[in-house]
N, C-alpha and C positions, 0 to 999 in steps of 0.2 A: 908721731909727735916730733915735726922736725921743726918747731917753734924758734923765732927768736925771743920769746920773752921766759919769763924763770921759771913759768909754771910748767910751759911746755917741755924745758930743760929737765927740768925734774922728774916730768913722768917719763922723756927719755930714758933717761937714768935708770928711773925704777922696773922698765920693759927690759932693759939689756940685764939689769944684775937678775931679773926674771927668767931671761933666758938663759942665762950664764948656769944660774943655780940648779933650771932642769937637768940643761947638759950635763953639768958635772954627775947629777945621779947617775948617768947611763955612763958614764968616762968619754964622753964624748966629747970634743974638739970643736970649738964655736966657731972655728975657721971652714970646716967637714960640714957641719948642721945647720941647717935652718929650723925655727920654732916658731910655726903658724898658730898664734892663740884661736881658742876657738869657742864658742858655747858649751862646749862637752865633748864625751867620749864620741857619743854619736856621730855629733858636726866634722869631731876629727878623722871617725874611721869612713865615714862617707863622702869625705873628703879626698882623700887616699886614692881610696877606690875609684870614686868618678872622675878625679884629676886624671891618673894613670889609664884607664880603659877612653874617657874622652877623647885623649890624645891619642891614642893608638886607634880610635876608627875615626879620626880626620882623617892621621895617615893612612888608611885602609881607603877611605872613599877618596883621597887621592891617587889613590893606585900606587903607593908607599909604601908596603906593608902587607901584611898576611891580616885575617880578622882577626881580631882581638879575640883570648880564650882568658878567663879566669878561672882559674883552679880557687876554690872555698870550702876547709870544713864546715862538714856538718855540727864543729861543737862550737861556732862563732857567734854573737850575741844579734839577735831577732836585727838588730838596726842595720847590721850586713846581708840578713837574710831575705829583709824587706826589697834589698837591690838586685836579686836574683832575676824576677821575672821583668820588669822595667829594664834592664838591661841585656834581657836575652830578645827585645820586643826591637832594641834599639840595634841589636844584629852581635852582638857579644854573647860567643859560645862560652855558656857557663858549666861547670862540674861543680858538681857538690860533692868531697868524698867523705863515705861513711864513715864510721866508728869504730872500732875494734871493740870487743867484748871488754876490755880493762879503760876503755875511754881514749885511749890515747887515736890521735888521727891515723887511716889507715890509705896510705899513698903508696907508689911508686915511681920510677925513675921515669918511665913509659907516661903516666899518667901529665908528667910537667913536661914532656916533650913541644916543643911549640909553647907555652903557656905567655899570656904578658903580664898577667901577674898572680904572686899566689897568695891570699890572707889564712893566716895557721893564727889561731886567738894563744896569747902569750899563757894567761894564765886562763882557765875557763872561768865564766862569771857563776855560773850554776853549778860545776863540779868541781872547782878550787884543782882541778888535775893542771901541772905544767907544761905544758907544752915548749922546753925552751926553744928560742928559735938558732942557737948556735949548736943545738945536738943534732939540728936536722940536716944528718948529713946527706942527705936526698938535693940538696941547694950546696952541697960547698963544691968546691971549684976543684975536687978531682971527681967528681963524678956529672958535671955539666960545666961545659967551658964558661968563660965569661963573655963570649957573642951569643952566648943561646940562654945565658941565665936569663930564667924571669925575674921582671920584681916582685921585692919581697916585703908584705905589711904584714903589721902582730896589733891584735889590740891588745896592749898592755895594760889597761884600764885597770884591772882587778890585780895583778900583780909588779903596778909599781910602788916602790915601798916597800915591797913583801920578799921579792924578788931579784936576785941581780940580774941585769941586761946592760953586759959591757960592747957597746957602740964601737969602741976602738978594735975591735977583736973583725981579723975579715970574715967573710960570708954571712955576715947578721943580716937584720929586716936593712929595709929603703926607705920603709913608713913606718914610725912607730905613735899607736894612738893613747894618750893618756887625759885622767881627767881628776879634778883636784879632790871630789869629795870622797874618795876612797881614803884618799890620806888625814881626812878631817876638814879639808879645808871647803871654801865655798862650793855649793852647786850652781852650775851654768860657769864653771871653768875648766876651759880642757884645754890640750895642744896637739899638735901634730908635728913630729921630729922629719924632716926630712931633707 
């Protein structure tokens, strides 16, 4: 909406104080964030994903790069699970890691070695367990430098609102996917923090 006329002015207007008041949920920094509106949780966390692994096997079939590896729980919603095999076809080594008996994700340090990126689901949609992604200390930066960090996406879908996810804090996600009707508000609106 880069209009000159009032209408387009106005829905400017109404897009940034949109963006503004997501960020602020997360304490996040409109100078730090960009916020890709999107149709949904879905669009946003698929989003993420193919954005992130796309670019890293251009850079691969340019001879830029290592292949792209995705580390993904097994507790992440069906719409990331659907990307599994279409993206293992496209040359992206994927993991999927299990579960632990108590549900929480079961990783190690060894496991994100190489990774380009990792999606850990914020809050699960099926099991309401949290998965923060600032207790994962498996991602902060005394236990993988910041040349070897992967990126890091959360669907936060199910636990924004519910949840705090402070964005200003280091070592959090890169991608965070949210979407409105968890909170009441319209379905077929989502975003994507990144």
């Amino acid at each position: 909406p880069s209009s000159v006329h009032s209408f387009g002015r106005e829905s400017e207007s109404l897009i940034e104080a949109a963006r503004r008041s997501i960020l602020a949920t997360f304490h996040a920094a409109p100078a730090d964030w960009q916020v890709t509106f999107t149709s949904g949780g879905t669009e946003a966390n698929q989003l993420a994903v193919y954005g992130c692994l796309r670019a890293a096997l251009d850079r691969y079939a340019a001879g830029k790069g290592s292949r792209p590896r995705w580390v993904v729980s097994a507790a992440e919603h069906s719409c990331l699970h659907a990307l599994v095999e279409p993206l293992r076809r496209e040359g992206v080594d994927v993991q999927v890691l299990p579960l632990q008996a108590d549900g929480e994700v079961d990783f190690s340090r060894s496991e994100l070695a190489g990774a380009t990126l990792v999606s850990v689901i914020g809050v699960g949609n099926e099991t309401g367990i949290f998965h923060h992604p600032l207790t994962s200390h498996i991602l902060s930066a005394e236990t993988i430098s910041s040349e070897t960090r992967p990126s890091y996406h959360t669907d936060f879908v199910a636990g924004w609102g519910k949840a705090d996810l402070d964005l200003s804090r280091p070592g959090g996600p890169d991608f965070v996917a949210i979407a409105a009707h968890k909170l009441g508000g319209l379905s077929g609106c989502g975003a994507l923090l990144h």
